[in-house]
N, C-alpha and C positions, 0 to 999 in steps of 0.2 A: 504494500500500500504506500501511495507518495504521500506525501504532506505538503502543502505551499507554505512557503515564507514567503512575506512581503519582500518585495527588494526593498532595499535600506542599505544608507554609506553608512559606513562602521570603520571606526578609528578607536588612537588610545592604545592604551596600554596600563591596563589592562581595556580589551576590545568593546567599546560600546557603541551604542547605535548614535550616530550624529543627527542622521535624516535620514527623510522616508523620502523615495523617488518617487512616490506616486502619492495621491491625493486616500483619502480615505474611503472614495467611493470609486477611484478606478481600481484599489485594491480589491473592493467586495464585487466589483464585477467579475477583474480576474480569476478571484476564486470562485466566482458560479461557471466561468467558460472552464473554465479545467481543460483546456486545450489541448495538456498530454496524453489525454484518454480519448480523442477523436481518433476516428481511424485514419490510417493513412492519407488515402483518396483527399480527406478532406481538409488535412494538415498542406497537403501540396497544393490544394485549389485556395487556401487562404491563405498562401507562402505572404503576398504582397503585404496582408495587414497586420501578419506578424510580426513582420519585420519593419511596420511602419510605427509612429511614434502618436497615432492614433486610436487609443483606448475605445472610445466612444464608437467609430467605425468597425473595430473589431467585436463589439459588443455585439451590435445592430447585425453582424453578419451571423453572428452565434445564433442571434434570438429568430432572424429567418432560416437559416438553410443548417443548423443546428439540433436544437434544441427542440424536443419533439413534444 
């Protein structure tokens, strides 16, 4: 079983969190898309919004051609 962590910059010494990369509600998206558990097929056909810097549009795609 995976578990998400938020992304967060983490510094220090000892290692603490400084900042969160994401807002608090692109986090709880992220973790409803659980992205790692699509299949294949559909990881390739959403390669563009993975790798784009757009939460929102990644979302919108999960909640049409996703999310059943």
């Amino acid at each position: 079983m995976l578990f998400f962590t938020p992304p967060a910059i983490i510094g220090g010494n000892p290692a603490k969190e400084v900042n969160k990369r994401f807002s608090d509600e692109e986090i709880a998206k992220l973790k409803e898309i659980r992205w790692f558990d699509w299949k294949r097929e559909s990881i390739e056909a959403a390669t563009h919004l993975l790798t784009s810097s757009s939460i929102d549009e990644l979302y919108e795609y999960y909640l049409r051609e996703i999310k059943e």
